[in-house]
N, C-alpha and C positions, 0 to 999 in steps of 0.2 A: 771691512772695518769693524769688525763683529768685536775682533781679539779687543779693543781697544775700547767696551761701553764699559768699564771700570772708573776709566777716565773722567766720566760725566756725572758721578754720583755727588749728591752732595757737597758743591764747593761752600768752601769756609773761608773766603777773601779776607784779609786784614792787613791793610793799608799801612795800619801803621808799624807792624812787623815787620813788613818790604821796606819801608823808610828806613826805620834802626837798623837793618841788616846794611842797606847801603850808606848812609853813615858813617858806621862804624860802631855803631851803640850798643852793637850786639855780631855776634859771629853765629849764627844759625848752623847745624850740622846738616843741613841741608838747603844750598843756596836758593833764593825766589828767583822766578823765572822773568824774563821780561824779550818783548818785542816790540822792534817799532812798526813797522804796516804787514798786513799779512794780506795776498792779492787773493781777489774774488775767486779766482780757477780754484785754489784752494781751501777757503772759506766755504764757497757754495757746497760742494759735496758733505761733508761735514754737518753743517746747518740740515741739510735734506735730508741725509742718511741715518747722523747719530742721533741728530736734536727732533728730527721729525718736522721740522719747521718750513716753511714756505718761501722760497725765495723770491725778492722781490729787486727788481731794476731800477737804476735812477736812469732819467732822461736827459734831453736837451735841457726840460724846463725844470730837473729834479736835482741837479746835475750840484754836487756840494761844492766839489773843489773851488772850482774855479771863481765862488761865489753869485752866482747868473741862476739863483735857484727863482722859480714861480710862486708866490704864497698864496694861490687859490687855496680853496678847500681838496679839490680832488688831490693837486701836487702834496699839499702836509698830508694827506692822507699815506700817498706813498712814503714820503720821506721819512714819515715816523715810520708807516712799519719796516722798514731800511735800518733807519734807526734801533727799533727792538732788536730787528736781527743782529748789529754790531753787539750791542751790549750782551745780549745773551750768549754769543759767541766767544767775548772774552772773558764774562763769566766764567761758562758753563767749561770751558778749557782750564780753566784752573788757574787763571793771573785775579792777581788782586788789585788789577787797576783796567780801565777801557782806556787806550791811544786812539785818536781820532783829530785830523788836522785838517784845516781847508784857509785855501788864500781868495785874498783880495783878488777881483778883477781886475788883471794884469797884463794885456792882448799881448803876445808875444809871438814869433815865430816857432813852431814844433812840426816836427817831423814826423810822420803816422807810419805803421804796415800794418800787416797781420800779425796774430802772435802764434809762435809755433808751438807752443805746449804744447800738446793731447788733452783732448778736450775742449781748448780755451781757442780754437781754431778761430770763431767767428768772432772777437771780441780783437782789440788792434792795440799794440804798445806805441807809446809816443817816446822820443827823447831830440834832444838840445841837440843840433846841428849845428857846424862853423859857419851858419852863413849872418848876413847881416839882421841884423833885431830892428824894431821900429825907431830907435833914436838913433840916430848919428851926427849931429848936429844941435846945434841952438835952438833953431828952429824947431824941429822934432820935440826937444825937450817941453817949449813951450806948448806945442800945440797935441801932445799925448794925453789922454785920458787918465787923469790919476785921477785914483776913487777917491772916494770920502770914507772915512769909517764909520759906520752910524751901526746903531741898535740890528739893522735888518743882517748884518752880518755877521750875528753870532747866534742865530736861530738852533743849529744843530746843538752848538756847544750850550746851549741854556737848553735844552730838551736832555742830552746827556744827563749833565748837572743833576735834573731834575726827578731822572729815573734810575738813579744810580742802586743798584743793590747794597745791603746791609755791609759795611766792611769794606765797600771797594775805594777806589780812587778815581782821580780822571788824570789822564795825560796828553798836554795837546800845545799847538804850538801855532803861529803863522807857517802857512807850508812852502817853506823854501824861506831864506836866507836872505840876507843883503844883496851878500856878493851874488848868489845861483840867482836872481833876478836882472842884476844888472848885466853880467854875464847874456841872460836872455832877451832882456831889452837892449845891449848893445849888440850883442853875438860875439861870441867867444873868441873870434880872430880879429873885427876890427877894436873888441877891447885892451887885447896885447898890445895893437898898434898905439890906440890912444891913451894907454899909461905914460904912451912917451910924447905924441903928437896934442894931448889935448887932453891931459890931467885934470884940469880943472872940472869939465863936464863929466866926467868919470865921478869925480867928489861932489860933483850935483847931483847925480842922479841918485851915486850913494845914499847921499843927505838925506832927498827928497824918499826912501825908501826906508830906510833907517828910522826918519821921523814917524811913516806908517804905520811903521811895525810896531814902533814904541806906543803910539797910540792904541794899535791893535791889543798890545800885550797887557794897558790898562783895563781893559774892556775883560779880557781872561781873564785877570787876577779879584776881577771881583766874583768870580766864582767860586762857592765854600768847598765844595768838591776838588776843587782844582787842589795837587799836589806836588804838580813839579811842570817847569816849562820845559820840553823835551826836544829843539831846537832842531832841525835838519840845515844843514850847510857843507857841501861839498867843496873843501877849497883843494882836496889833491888827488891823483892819480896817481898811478900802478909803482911811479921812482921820485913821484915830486910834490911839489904843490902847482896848482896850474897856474899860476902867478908868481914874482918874486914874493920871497916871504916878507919883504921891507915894503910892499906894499900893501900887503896883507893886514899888515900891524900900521899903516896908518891910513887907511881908509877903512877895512870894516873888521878888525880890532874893538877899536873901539865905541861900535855900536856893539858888539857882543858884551865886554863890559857894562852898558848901560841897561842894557837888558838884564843882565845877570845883578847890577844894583838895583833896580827896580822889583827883582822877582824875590831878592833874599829880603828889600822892604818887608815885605808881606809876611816871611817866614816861608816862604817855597823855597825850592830846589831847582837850581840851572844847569841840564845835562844838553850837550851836545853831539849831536852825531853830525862826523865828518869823514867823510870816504877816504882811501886816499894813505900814501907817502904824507903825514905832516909833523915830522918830529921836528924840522924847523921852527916852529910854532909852539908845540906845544907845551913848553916850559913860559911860554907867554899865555896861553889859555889858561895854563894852571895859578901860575903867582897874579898875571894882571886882571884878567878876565873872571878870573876867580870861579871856574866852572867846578860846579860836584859832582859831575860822572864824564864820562867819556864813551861812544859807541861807533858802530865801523870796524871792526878787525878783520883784517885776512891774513891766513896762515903765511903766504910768500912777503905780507911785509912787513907786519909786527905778530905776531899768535898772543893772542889774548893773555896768556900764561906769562909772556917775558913783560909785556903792559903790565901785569899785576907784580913781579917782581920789579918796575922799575919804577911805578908809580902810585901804587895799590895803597901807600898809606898817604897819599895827599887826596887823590880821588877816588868815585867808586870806578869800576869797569864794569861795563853793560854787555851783554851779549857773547861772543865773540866762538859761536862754531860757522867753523870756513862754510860758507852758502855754498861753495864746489862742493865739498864733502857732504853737504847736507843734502844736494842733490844726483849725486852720485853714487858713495857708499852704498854697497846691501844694508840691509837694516842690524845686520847683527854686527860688523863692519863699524855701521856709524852708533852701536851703544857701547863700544869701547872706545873709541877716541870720543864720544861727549863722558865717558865715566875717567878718561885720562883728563882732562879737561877740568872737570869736578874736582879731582883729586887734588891738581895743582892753582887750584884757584880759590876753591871755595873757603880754606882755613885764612883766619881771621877777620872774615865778612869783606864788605864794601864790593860785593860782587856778587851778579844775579845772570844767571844764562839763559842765552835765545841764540839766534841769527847772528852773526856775525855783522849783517846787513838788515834785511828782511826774510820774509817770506813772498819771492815770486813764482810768479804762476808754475816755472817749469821745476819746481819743487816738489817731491811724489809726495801725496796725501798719506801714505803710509808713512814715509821717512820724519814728515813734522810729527804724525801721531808719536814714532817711537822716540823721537827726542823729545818729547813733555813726557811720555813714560816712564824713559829712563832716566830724564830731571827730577822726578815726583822719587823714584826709590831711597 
């Protein structure tokens, strides 16, 4: 990683440059970068190698996401330096803003293994299985654990805040969606069933989740740092949306709208990243929902470049190199389609490059370095 300590010299973050470039307020000749998660397999090396820095573990009791952190002394003691390490990582790589998301205590069923990376062997990836979620019923609904929103759940996001470097931003959101919850509190196949069997608990649970969020996202926006809500919601896959789109649009639609009046209240910005087949939708995200960026691209079903020729002057476009590509390509390989990429995207701004996706673990440390290198030219 030696070729690559150029990278780290001196970042000069400005927050509000990234803003106006996505905007529109300005067409930068050379677009800002942006991502939304970048996974520890690849994080860690970097931090140790190029920054010199100490990697540090969260635990059961350190553990952010899922909100179940411990506030002993010993636990803040880790979680901050956890925390240093985010911030200086998105620093010290050259974004002008830190993303950092964690949810409400939401018990749900997930499915575990190992993760195959290289390297990331002993460390295990979870995701959403079709099987049954903890509600399915009345009963369920009543008698499920919904949190409370209180003070003690935005510990990280007020430490963030708090340590922000000169110029930068903060980016952060409730982690996961409406729907990606209900989806997980019902499970993905008896949800299909009960759009049809039992609508109305579907629109409760919605509600009841919608309303959290909403609350959640008043608690963010009193953050001065804060600069945009950067929203995660998967509503499609590889040909479709994973739901009809007319349900889409009237169960959690409409919480995305309210989120997005609640965040332009403030003078923020309401970007959502949604995986997925969703051009059903998206002329509903754009005029109702009133969203300012859009994120998720993959080459086999929209390429960022036709996104930007089809919508590029009502929103911005986020990201959008194929994660296949990004962990595939040889290096030299992948700085010509991220500079074909550039080429047809970056004129007239409202466009900033990253991940199509993310960054996960089975992404070569080398291929993220030459893509923010060859961003930076």
């Amino acid at each position: 990683m030696e070729n690559f300590q150029s990278l780290l010299k001196k970042p000069k973050p400005d927050i509000q440059a990234f803003l106006d470039a996505l905007t529109g307020k300005t067409a930068p000749d050379r677009p800002p970068m942006i991502e939304y998660l970048v996974d520890n397999a690849v994080m860690r090396p970097i931090l140790e190698d190029l920054l010199g820095r100490e990697w540090v573990d969260t635990s059961d009791k350190t553990e952010y996401m899922g909100g179940q952190m411990d506030f002993s002394q010993e636990n803040l003691d880790c979680i901050n330096a956890w925390l240093d390490n985010q911030i200086a990582f998105w620093h010290r790589m050259g974004y002008d803003f830190i993303r950092c998301e964690a949810s409400l205590p939401l018990p749900a069923v997930a499915l575990l293994t190992a993760d195959t990376a290289r390297g990331n062997e002993s460390q295990s990836r979870a995701w959403q299985g079709l099987h049954d979620g903890p509600i399915q019923t009345w009963d369920d609904f009543e008698r499920y654990p919904w949190p409370t929103v209180t003070d003690a759940n935005f510990y990280i996001h007020q430490y963030i805040n708090d340590h922000l470097p000169d110029g930068f931003g903060f980016l952060t959101c409730h982690a996961g969606g409406v729907y990606e919850h209900v989806s997980r509190l019902i499970g993905y196949q008896n949800l299909c069933l009960m759009l049809y069997d039992n609508p109305e608990l579907v629109k409760a649970v919605a509600d009841r989740l919608g309303e959290l969020i909403f609350q959640y996202n008043e608690h963010l926006l009193q953050l001065d740092g804060l600069v945009a809500v950067f929203q995660g919601e998967d509503f499609g896959f590889n040909t479709q949306t994973l739901i009809p789109p007319k349900d889409i649009r009237s169960l959690f639609l409409p919480w995305h709208k309210r989120f997005a009046q609640q965040t332009h209240a403030t003078g923020r910005l309401y970007w959502l990243h949604s995986c997925g087949e969703i051009s059903a939708i998206i002329d509903d995200l754009i005029d109702d929902v009133k969203i300012d960026g859009k994120h998720s691209f993959q080459d086999n079903i929209l390429p960022v470049w036709e996104a930007k020729r089809l919508y590029g002057d009502r929103i911005a476009l986020l990201g959008g190199v194929d994660v296949n590509k990004l962990a595939s390509l040889k290096p030299d390989e992948l700085r010509v389609y991220l500079r074909g990429i550039i080429e047809k995207c970056a004129p007239g701004g409202r466009f900033a490059i990253g991940a199509g996706n993310s960054i996960p673990s089975y992404v070569p440390v080398e291929n993220y370095l030459t893509m923010l290198d060859e961003c930076r030219r």
